[in-house]
VOBA-1610 file (N, C-alpha, C; in pm, whole numbers, padded with zeros to 5 digits, always signed):
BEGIN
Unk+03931-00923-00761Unk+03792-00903-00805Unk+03724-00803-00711Unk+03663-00742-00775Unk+03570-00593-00715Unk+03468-00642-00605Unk+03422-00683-00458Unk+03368-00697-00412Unk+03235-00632-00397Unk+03124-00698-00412Unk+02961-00651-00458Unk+02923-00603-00355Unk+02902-00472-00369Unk+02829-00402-00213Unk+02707-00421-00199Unk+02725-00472-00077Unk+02626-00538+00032Unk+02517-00392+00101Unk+02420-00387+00119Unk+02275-00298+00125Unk+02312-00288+00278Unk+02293-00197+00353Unk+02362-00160+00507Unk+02240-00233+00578Unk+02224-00298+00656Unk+02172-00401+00728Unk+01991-00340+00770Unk+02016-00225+00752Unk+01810-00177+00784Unk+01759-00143+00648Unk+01773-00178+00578Unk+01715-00198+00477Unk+01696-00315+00406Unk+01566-00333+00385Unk+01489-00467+00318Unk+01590-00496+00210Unk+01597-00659+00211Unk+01674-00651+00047Unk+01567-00691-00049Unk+01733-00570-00135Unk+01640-00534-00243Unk+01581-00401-00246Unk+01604-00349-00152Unk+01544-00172-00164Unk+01663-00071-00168Unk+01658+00012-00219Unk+01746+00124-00166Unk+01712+00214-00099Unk+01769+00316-00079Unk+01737+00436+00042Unk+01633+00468+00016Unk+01621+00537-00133Unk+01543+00634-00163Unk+01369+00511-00178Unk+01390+00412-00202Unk+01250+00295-00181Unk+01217+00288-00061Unk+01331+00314+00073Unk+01318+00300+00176Unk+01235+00379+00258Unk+01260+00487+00192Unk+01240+00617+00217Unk+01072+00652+00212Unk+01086+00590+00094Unk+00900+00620+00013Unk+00824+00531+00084Unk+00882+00388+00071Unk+00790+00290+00185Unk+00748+00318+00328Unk+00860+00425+00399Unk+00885+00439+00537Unk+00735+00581+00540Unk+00734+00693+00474Unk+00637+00748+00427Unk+00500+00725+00433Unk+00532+00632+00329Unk+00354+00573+00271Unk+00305+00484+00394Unk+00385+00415+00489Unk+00341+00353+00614Unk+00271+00484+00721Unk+00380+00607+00709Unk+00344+00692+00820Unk+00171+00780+00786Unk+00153+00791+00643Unk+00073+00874+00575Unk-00018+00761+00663Unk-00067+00634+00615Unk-00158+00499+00637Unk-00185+00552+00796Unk-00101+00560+00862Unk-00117+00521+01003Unk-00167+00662+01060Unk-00090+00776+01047Unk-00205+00903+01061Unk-00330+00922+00995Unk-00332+00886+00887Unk-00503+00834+00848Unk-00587+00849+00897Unk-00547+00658+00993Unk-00640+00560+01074Unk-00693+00668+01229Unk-00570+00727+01259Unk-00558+00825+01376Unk-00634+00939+01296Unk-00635+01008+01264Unk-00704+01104+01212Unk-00874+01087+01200Unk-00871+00962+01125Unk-01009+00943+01119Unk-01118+00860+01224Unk-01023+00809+01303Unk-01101+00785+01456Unk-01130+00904+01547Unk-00998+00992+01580Unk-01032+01086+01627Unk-01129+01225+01558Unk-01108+01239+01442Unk-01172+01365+01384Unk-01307+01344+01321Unk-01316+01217+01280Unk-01456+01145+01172Unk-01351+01210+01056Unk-01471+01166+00923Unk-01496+01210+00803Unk-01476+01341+00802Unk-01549+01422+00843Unk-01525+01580+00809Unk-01388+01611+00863Unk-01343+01629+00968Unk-01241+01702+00983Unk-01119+01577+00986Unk-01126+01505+00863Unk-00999+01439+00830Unk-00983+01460+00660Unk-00889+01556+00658Unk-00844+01598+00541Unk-00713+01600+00448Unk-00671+01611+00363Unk-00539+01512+00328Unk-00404+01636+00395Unk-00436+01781+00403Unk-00360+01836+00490Unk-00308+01810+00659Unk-00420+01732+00716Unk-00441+01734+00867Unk-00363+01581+00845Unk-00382+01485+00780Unk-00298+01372+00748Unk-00150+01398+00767Unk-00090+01457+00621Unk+00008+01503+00596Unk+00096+01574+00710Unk+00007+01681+00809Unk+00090+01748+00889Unk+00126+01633+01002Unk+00024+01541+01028Unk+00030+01452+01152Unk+00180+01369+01098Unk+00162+01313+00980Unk+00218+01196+00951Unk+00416+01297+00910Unk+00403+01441+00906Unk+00537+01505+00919Unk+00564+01514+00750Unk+00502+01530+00655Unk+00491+01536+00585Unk+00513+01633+00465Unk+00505+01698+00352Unk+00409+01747+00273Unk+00290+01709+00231Unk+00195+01789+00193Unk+00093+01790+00128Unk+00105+01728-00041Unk+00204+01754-00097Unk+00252+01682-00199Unk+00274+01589-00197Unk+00350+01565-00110Unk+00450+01437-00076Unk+00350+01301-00048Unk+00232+01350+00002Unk+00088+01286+00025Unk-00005+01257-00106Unk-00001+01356-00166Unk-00082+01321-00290Unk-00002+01245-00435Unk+00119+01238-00364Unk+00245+01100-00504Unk+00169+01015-00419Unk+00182+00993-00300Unk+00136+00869-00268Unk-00013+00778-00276Unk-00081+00905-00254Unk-00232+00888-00263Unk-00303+01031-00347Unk-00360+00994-00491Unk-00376+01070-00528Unk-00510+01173-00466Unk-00593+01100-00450Unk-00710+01116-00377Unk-00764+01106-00241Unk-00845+01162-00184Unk-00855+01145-00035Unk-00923+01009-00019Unk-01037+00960-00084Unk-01064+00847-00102Unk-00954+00716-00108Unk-00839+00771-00194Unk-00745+00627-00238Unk-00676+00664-00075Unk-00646+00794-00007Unk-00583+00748+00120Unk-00641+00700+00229Unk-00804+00675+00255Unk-00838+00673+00373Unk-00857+00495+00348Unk-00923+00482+00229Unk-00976+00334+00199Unk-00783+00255+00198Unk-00687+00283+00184Unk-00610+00219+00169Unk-00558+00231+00267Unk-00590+00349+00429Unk-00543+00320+00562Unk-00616+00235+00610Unk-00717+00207+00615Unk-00831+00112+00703Unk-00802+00005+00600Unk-00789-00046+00509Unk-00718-00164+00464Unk-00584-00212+00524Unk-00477-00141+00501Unk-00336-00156+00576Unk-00362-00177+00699Unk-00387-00134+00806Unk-00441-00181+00948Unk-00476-00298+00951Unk-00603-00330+00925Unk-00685-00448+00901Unk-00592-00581+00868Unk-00527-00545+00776Unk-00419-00629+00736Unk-00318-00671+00852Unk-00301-00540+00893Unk-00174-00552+01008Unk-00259-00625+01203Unk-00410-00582+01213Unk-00420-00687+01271Unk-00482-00823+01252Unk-00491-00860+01118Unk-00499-00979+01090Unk-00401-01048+01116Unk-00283-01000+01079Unk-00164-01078+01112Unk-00136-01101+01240Unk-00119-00985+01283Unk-00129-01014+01441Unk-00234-01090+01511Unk-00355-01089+01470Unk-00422-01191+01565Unk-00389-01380+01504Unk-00350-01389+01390Unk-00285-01476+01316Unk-00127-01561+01466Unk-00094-01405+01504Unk+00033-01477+01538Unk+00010-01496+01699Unk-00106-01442+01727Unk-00150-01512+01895Unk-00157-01650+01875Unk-00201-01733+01761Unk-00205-01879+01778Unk-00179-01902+01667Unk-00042-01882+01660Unk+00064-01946+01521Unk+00027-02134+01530Unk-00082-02173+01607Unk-00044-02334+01583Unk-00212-02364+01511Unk-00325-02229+01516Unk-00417-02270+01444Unk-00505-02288+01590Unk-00619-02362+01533Unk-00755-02367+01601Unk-00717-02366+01792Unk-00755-02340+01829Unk-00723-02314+02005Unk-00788-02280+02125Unk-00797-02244+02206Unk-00855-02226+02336Unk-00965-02127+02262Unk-01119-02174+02285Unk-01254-02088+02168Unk-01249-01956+02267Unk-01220-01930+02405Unk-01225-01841+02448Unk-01149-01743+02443Unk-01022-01735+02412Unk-00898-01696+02380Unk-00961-01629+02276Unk-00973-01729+02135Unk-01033-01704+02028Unk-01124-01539+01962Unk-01279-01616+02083Unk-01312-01525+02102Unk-01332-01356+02134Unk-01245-01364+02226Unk-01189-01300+02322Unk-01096-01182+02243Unk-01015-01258+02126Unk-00898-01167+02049Unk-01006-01118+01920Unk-01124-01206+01852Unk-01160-01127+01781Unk-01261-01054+01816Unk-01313-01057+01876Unk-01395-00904+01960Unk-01342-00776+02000Unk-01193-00819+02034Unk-01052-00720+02033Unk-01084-00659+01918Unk-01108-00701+01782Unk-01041-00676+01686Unk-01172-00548+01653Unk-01297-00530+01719Unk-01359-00408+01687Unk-01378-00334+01797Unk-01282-00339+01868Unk-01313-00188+02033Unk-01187-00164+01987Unk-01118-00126+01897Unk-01005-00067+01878Unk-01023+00095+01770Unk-00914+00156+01744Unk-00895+00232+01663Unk-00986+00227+01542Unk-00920+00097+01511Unk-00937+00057+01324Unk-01099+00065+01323Unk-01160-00003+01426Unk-01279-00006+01418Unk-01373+00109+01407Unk-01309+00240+01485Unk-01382+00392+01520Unk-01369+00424+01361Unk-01212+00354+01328Unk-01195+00442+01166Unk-01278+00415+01086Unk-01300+00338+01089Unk-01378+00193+00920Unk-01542+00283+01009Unk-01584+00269+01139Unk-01674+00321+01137Unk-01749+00418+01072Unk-01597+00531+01072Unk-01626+00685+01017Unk-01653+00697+00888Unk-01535+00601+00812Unk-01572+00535+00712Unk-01699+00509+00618Unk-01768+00415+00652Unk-01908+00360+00644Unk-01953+00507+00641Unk-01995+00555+00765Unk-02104+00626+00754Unk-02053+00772+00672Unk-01950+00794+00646Unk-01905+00906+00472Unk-01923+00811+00362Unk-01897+00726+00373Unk-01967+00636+00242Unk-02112+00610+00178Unk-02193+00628+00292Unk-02346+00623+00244Unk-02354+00739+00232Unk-02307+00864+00223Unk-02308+01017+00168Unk-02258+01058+00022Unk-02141+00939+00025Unk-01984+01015-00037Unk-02031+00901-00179Unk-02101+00956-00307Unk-02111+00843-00449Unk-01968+00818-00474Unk-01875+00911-00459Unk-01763+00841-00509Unk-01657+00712-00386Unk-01702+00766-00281Unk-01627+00686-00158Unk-01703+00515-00161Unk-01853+00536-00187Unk-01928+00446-00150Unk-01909+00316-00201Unk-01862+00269-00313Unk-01836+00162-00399Unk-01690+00101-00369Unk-01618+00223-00315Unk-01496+00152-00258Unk-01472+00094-00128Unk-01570+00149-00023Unk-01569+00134+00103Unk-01643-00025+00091Unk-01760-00046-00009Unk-01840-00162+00027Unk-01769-00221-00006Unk-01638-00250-00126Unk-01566-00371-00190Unk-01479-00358-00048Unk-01391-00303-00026Unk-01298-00307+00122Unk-01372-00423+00242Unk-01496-00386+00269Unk-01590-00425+00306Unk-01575-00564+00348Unk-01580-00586+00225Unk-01644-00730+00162Unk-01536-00827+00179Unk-01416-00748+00187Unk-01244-00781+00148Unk-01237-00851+00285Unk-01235-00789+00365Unk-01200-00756+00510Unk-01247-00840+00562Unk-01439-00835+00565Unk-01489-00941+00593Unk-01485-01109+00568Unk-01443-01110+00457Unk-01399-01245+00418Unk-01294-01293+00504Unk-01192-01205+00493Unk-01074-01275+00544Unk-01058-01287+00734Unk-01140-01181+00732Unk-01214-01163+00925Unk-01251-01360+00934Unk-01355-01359+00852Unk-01422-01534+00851Unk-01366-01623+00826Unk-01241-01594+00709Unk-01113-01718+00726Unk-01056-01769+00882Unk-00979-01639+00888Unk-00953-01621+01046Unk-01028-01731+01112Unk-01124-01651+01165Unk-01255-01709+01221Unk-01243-01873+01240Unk-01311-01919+01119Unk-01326-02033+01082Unk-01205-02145+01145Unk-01029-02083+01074Unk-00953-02172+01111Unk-00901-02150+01266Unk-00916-02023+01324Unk-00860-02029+01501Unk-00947-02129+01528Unk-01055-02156+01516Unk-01218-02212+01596Unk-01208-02359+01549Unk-01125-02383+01485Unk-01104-02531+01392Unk-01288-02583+01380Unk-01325-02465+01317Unk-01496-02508+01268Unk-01450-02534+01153Unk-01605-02668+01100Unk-01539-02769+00991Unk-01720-02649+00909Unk-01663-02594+00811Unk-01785-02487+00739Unk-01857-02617+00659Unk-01832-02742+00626Unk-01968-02848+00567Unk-02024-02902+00614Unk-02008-02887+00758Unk-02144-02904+00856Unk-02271-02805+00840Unk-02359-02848+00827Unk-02495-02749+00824Unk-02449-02666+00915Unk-02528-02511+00915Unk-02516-02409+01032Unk-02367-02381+01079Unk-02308-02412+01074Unk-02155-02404+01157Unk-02101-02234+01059Unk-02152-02260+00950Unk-02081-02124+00889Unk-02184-01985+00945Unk-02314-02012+00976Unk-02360-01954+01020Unk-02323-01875+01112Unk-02275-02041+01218Unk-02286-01991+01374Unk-02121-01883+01341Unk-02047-01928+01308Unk-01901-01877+01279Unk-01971-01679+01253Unk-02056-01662+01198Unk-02093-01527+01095Unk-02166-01485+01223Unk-02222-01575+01290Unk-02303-01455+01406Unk-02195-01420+01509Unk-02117-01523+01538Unk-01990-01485+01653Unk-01939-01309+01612Unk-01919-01327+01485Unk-01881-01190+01410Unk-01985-01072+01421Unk-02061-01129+01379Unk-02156-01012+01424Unk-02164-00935+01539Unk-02206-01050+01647Unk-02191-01008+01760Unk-02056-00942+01834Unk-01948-00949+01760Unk-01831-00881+01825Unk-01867-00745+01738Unk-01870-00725+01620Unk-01908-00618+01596Unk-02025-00524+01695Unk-02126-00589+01679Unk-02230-00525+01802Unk-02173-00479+01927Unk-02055-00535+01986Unk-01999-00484+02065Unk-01929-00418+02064Unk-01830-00399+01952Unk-01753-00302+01910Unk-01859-00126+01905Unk-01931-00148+01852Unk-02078-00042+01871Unk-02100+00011+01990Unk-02129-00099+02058Unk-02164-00060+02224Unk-02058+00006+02326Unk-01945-00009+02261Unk-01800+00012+02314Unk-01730+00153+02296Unk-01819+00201+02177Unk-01800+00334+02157Unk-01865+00460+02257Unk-01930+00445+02321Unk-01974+00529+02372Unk-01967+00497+02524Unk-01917+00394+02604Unk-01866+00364+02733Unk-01791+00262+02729Unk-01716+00232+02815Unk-01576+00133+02869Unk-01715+00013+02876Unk-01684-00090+02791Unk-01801-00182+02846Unk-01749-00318+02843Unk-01642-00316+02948Unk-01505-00453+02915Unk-01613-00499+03001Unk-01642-00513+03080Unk-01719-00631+03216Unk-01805-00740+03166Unk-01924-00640+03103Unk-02042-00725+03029Unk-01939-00791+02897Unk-01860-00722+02852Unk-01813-00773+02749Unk-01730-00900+02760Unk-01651-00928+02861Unk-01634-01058+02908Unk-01725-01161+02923Unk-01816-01097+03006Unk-01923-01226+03029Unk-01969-01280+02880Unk-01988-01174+02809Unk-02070-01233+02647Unk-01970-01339+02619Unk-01835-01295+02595Unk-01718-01372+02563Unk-01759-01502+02602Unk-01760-01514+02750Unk-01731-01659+02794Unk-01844-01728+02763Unk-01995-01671+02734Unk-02073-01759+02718Unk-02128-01770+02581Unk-02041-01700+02438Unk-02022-01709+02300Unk-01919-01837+02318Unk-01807-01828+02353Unk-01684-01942+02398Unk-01750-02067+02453Unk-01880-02092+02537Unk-01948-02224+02547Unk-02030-02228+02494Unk-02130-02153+02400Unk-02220-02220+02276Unk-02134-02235+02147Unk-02015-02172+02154Unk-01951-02225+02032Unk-01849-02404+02056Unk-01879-02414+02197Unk-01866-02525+02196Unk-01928-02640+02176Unk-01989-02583+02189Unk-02154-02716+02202Unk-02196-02673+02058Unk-02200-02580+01992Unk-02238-02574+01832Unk-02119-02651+01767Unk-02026-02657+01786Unk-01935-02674+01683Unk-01876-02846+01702Unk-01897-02833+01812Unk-01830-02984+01856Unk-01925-03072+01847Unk-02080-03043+01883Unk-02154-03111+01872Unk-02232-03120+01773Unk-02185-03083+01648Unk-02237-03087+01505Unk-02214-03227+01504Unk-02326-03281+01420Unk-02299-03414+01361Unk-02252-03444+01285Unk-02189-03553+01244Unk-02117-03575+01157Unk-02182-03585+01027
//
């Protein structure tokens, strides 16, 4: 009997080269994007300056993303995604040390993704066609930012205020993510940490039943 050939071991099963190939691509296009559009803004991130970063064609960029819109909104999505997971797998056991907590999602806006989605936003309140996609992304992101949230912090959301307090923690890392753009501001930014990490103790623990 004819033995069934087996897919050479770096490749996903279930893909072939040429899937491999396109997937391996459409990751690199995503990720020069995110780089593109932190470092350059909106204006000087264009689907050529993408393409050349990411080693590309210019074609080869627009099979993948027809529009500059479908590539930038679908890099700052892919990221987002990718550190959701990752802050997911700092505490693969769920709710945990609130400072830790803290600490990783405040991470999650002095980074790249954050300068990008920044640049983002503000071509979106310009851009009628960008604008409707950036706010649903938005909205996407944010939700699942507050899942997060909610279950690292093992906050119980049918306590009065607790979903609140959960939405200002967010806020406030965003606000810092802001403040972070324009100087190194790890010092103060610790201290906020540790003393967001003890009113979210005393808010959350000391909710009544």
């Amino acid at each position: 009997m004819t033995p069934i050939p087996v897919p050479p071991p770096h490749l996903a099963p279930g893909k072939t080269p040429k899937q491999e190939r396109s997937r391996a691509t459409r990751q690199r296009l995503l990720e020069a994007a995110v780089s593109c559009l932190a470092e350059r803004g909106w204006a000087g991130s264009t689907v050529t300056v993408v393409a050349e970063r990411a080693g590309v064609s210019r074609g080869a960029a627009q099979h993948h993303f027809p529009t500059r819109e479908d590539l930038f909104t679908a890099a700052v999505e892919y990221v987002a995604e990718e550190r959701s997971t990752a802050l997911r797998a700092l505490f693969p056991q769920g709710a945990a040390n609130r400072a830790a907590v803290v600490g990783a999602l405040v991470d999650l806006y002095t980074g790249p993704l954050f300068r990008a989605a920044l640049h983002l936003w503000v071509a979106a309140s310009n851009e009628d066609q960008l604008g409707p996609r950036v706010t649903e992304l938005e909205s996407r992101v944010g939700r699942e930012t507050h899942r997060i949230a909610v279950e690292l912090l093992g906050a119980d959301e049918t306590v009065p205020g607790v979903r609140e307090t959960v939405q200002g923690l967010l806020d406030m890392a965003r606000g810092l993510g802001l403040a972070n753009l324009l100087t190194d501001d790890a010092t103060r930014r610790r201290r906020v940490v540790t003393q967001w990490a003890a009113l979210l103790d005393s808010a959350l623990d000391g909710a009544p039943d």
